[in-house]
C-alpha positions as CSV (number, residue, x, y, z in Angstrom):
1,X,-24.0,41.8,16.3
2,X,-23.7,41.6,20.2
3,X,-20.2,40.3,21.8
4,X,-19.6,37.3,22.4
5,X,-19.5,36.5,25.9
6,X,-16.5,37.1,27.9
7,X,-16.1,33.4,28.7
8,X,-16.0,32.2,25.0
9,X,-13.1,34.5,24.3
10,X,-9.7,32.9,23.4
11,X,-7.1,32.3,26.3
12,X,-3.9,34.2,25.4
13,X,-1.0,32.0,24.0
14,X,1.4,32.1,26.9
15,X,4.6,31.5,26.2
16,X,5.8,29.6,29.4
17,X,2.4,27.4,28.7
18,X,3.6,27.0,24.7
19,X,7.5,26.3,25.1
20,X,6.3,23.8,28.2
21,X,3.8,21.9,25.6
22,X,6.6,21.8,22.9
23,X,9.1,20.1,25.7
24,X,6.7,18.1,26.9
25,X,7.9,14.1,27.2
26,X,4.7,12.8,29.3
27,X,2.5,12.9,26.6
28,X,4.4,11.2,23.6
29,X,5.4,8.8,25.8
30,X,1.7,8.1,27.4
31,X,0.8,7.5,23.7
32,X,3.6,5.1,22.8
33,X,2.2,3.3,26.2
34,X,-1.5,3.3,24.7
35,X,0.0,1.9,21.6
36,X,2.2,-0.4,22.7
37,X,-0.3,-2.1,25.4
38,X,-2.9,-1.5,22.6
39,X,-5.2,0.0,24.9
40,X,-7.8,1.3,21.8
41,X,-7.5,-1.9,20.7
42,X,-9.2,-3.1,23.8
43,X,-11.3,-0.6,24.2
44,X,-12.4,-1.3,20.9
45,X,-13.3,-5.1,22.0
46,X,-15.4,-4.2,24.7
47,X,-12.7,-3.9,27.4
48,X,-13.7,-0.7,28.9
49,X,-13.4,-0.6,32.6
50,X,-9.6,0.1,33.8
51,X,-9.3,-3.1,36.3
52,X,-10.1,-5.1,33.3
53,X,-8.0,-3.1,31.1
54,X,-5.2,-3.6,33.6
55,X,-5.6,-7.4,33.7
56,X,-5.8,-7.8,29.9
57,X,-2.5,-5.6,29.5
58,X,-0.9,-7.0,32.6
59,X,-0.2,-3.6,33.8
60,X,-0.7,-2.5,37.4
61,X,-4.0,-0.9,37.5
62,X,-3.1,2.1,39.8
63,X,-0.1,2.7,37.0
64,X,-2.5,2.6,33.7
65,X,-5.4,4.5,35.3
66,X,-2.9,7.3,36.3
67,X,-1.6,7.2,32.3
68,X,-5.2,7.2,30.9
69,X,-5.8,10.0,33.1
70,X,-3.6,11.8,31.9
71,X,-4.5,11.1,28.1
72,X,-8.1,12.1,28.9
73,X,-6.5,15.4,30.1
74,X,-4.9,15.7,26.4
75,X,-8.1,14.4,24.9
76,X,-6.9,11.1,22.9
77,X,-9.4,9.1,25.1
78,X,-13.0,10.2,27.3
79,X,-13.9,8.8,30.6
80,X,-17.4,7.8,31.2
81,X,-19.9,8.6,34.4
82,X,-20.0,4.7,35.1
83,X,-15.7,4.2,34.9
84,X,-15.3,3.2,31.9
85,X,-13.1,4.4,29.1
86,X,-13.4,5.2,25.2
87,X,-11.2,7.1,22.5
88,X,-11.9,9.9,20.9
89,X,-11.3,11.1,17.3
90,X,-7.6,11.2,18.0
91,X,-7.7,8.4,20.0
92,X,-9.6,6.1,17.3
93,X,-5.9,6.6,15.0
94,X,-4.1,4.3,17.9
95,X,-6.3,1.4,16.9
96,X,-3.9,-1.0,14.6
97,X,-6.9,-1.9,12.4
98,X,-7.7,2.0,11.3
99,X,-7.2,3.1,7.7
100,X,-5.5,6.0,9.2
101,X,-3.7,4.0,11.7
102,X,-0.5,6.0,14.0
103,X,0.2,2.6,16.2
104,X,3.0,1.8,13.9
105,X,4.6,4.2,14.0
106,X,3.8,4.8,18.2
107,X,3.8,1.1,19.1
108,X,7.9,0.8,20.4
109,X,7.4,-3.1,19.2
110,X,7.6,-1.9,15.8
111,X,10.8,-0.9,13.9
112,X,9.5,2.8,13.5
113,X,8.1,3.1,17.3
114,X,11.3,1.4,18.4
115,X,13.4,4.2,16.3
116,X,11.7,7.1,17.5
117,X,13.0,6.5,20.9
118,X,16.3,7.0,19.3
119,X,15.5,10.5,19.2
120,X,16.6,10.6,23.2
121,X,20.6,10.1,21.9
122,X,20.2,13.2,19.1
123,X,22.5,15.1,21.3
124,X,24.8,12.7,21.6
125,X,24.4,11.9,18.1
126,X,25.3,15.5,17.0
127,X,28.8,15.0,18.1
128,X,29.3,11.7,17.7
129,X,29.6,10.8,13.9
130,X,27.2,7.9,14.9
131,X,23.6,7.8,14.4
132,X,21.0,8.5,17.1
133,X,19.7,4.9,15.9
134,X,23.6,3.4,16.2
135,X,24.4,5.2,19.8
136,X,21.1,3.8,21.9
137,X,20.7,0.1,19.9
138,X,24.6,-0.7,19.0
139,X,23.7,-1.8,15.6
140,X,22.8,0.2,12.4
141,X,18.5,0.5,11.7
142,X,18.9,-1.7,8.8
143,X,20.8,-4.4,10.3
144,X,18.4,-4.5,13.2
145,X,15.4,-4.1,11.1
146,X,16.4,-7.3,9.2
147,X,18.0,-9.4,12.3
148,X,15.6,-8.6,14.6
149,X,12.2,-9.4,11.1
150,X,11.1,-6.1,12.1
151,X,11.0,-5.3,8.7
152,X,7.4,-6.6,7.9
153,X,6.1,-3.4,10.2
154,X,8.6,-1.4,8.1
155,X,7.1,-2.0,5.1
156,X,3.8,-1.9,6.2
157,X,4.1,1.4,8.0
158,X,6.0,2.6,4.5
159,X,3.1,1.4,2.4
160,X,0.1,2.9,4.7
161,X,2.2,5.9,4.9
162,X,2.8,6.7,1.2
163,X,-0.9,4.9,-0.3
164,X,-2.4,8.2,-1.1
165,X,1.1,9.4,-2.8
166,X,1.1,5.7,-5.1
167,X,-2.2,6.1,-6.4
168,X,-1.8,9.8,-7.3
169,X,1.7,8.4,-9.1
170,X,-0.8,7.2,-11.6
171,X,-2.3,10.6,-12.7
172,X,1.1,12.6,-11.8
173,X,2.8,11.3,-15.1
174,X,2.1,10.1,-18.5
175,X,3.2,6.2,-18.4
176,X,1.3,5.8,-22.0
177,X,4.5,5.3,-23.8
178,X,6.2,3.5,-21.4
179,X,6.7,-0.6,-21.2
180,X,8.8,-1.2,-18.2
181,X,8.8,0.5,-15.0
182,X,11.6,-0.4,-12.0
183,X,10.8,-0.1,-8.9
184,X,14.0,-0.2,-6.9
185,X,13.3,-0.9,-3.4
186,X,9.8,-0.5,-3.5
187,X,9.1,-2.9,-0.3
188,X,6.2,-5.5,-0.4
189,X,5.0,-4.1,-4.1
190,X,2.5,-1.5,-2.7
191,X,3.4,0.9,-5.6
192,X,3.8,-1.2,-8.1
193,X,0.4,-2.9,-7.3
194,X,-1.1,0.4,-7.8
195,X,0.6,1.3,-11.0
196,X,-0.1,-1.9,-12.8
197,X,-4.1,-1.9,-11.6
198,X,-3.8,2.0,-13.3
199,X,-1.6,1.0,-16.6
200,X,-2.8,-2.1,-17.7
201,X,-0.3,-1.9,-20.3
202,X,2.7,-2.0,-18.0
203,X,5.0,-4.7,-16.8
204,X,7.2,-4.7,-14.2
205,X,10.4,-5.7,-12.0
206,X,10.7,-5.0,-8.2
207,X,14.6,-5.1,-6.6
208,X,14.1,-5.9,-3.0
209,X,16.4,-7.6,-0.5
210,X,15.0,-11.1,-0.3
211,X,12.7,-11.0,2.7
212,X,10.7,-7.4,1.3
213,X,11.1,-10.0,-2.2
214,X,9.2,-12.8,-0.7
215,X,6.2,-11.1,1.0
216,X,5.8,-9.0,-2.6
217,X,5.6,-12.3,-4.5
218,X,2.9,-13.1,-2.1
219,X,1.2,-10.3,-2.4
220,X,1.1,-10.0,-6.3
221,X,0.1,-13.8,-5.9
222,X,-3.1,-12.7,-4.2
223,X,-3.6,-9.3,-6.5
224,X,-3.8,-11.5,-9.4
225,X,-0.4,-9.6,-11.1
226,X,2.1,-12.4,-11.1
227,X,1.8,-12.5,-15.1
228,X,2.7,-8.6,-15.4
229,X,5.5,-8.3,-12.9
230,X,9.3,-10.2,-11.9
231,X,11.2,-10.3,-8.7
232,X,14.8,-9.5,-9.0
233,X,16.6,-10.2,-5.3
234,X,19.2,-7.9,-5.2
235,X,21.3,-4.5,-3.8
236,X,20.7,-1.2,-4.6
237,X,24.7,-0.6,-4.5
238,X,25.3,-3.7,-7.1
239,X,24.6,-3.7,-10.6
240,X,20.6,-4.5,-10.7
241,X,20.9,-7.3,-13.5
242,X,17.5,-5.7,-15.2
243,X,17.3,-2.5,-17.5
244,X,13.5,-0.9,-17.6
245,X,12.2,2.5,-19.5
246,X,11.2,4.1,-16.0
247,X,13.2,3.5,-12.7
248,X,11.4,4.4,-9.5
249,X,13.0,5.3,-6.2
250,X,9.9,5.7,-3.7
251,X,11.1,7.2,-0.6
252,X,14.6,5.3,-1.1
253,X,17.4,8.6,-1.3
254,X,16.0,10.0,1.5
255,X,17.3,7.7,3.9
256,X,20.3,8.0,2.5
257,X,24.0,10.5,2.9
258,X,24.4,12.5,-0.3
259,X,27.8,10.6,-1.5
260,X,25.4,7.3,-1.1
261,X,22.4,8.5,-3.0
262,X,24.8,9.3,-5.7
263,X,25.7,6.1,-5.7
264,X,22.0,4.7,-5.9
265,X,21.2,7.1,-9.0
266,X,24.7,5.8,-10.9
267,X,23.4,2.3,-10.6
268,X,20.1,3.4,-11.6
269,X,21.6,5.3,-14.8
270,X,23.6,1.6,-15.9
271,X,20.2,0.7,-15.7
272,X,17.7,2.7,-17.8
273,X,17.0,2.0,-21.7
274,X,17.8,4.5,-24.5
275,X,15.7,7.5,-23.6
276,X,14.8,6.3,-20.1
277,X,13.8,8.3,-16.8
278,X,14.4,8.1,-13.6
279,X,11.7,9.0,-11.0
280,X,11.7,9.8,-8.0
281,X,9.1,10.0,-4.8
282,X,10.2,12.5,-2.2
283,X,9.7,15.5,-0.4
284,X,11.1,18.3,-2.7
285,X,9.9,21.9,-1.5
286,X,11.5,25.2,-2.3
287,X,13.4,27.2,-0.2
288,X,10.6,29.2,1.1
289,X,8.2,26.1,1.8
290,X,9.7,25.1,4.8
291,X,7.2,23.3,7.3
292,X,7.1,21.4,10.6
293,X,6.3,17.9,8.8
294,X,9.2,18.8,6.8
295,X,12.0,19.3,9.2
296,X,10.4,16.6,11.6
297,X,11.0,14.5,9.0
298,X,14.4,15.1,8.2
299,X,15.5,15.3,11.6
300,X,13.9,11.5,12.0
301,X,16.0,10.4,9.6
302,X,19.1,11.6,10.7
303,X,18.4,10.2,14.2
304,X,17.7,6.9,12.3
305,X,19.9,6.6,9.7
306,X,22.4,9.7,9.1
307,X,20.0,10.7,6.0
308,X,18.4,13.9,5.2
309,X,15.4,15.5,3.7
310,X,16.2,17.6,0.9
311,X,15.1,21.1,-0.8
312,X,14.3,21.5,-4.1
313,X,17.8,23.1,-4.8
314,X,19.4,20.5,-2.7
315,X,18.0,17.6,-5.0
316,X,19.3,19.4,-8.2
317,X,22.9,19.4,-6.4
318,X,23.0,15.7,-5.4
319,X,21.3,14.4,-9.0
320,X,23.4,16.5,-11.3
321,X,26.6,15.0,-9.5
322,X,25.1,11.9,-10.2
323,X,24.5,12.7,-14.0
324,X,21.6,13.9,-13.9
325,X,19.4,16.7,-14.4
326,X,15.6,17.7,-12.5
327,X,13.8,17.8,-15.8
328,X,9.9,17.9,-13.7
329,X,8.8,18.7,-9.9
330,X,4.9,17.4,-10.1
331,X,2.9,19.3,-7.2
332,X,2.5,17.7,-3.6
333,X,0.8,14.2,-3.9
334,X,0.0,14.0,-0.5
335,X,-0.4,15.4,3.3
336,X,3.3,14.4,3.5
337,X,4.4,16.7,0.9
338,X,6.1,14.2,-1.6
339,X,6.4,15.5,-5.2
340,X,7.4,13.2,-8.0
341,X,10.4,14.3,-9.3
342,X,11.8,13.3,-12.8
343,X,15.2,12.7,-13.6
344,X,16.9,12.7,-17.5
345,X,20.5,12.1,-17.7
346,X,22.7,15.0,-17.7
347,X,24.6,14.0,-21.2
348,X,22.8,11.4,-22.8
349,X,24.1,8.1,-20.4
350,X,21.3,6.0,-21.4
351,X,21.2,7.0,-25.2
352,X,23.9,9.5,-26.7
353,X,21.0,12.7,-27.8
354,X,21.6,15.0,-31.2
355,X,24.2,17.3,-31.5
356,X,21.8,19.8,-30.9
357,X,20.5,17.8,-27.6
358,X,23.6,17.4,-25.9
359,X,24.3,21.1,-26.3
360,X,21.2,22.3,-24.6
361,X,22.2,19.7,-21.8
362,X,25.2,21.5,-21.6
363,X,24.2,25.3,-21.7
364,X,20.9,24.5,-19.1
365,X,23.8,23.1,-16.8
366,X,25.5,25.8,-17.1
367,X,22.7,27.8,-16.4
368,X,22.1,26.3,-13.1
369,X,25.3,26.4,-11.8
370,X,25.2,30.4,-12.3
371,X,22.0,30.6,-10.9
372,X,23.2,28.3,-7.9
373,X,26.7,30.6,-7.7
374,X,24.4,33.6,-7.3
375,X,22.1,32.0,-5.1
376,X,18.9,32.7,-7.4
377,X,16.4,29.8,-7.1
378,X,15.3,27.8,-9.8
């Protein structure tokens, strides 16, 4: 086979070139401009040229074309012979109308654009005992989110971002012999939705703060599922007024400090019938899994809300102080790498098991703690 010519060989990774491209602010910040001006969007609609651009977006032109220079350079958008602009593959995801859609979570006029700019106090946050969130806005992300009815792009972001993850929920366990599924606040339904369309012999209760509570009712309204599912307004931290054979926490803990998620999984334990389960939707990898999406995502939410991502060893810590015990890790169901996770209680607090039962509960716990104490993993 002859060699390939010496042009087409790969440019070594320099170092300088690499650490520069991993501190790089221009580009992450030209993006949230794109997304936030919705400059795809335009494009998109016929408005290629950059003076039009400019008066559509009310932007100086000599400002914009200097940004969408610059995002040609990176390849998110092309510029044409005649002047005009279009996106390219990577560009196409800042459009708000595409399935796989990133203007959400880029676009600083919604809640998760706004946060990641929060990421500019982690320093100060670090130190501080505040949240990154807290430090830059002066108000917690959940206060704001509500105050400020940002929490409609919340939700929808939440429910674009975990689709593929809901619909594998439906394969990942074996709901045959279950009647009553929880979903403890699952946002505008988007999992439920999917689980009642898969089980058609499900019903079902969602426990949402009331404005989530009201766009859910809509939206089972429209799906046709008002029959098969109730509405419970309530808090996560109060009793939740409903008992159900399966509780689901979909992306909930996570946001949350361990001595809080504790607190979560107590309420959900008042809450389960006699044999019931808890499951949960999260990231859950071992020790030696440890990606990029991973630790991004935990550091994102500490900076917004002082919660954490969490190992696979982590998760058994915080659930067996709560009562319970891991009983199943399913395999990733999607990009993201959440795992459903099932939860029994530790020592029978939803229905007291056979003598032989709770002994096994016991001894397994045991177990684990060993294996934790001389740091063998599970």
């Amino acid at each position: 086979m002859a060699p390939a010519p010496a042009d087409s060989a790969p440019l070594p990774r320099d170092p300088v070139t690499v650490l520069r491209n991993l501190g790089d602010l221009a580009t992450p910040m030209a993006l949230r401009v794109a997304a936030t001006f919705r400059i795809v969007d335009h494009l998109n609609a016929g408005t290629t040229r950059l003076a039009d651009l400019a008066v559509a977006t009310e932007l100086p032109e000599d400002v914009l074309g200097r940004v969408l220079r610059h995002l040609v350079a990176v390849d998110v958008l092309t510029e044409m012979p005649a002047g005009t602009f279009a996106p390219t593959a990577v560009g196409a995801l800042l459009a708000h109308g595409h399935p796989q859609s990133a203007a959400g979570w880029l676009n600083t006029e919604h809640m998760m654009g706004r946060a990641d700019l929060a990421f500019v106090d982690l320093l100060k946050a670090m130190w501080s005992g505040h949240t990154a969130y807290r430090l830059r806005y002066g108000t917690d992300f959940w206060a704001d989110a509500l105050a400020a009815n940002r929490s409609a792009t919340f939700d929808a972001a939440m429910a674009r971002d975990g689709k593929a993850s809901f619909r594998a929920v439906n394969a990942a366990y074996d709901w045959s012999g279950v009647r009553h599924v929880l979903d403890v606040g699952g946002g505008n339904g988007t999992l439920l939705r999917a689980l009642l369309r898969g089980q058609p012999h499900l019903r079902a209760t969602l426990l949402e703060l009331s404005g989530p509570a009201a766009a859910a009712r809509a939206a089972f309204d429209r799906a046709g599922l008002t029959g098969r599912v109730d509405i419970v307004v309530g808090n996560f931290f109060e009793p939740f007024g409903v008992r159900a054979d399966v509780i689901v926490l979909s992306a909930i803990l996570h946001h949350w400090k361990d001595a809080d998620a504790e607190r979560i999984l107590r309420r959900c334990s008042e809450a389960l019938t006699p044999g019931g389960r808890v499951l949960l939707i999260e990231r859950a990898p071992g020790r030696n899994e440890l990606d990029a999406e991973f630790t991004r995502a935990d550091l994102s939410t500490l900076v917004y809300l002082g919660g954490r991502e969490r190992t696979r060893d982590e998760w058994v810590d915080v659930v067996d102080r709560a009562g319970f015990t891991v009983a199943t890790v399913s395999r990733p169901l999607d990009r993201q790498g959440r795992r459903l996770v099932e939860l029994q209680p530790a020592d029978g607090a939803s229905e007291p098991p056979p003598e032989e039962r709770w002994r096994a509960a016991r001894a397994g716990r045991r177990r684990r703690h060993a294996r934790r104490r001389a740091r063998i993993p599970t």
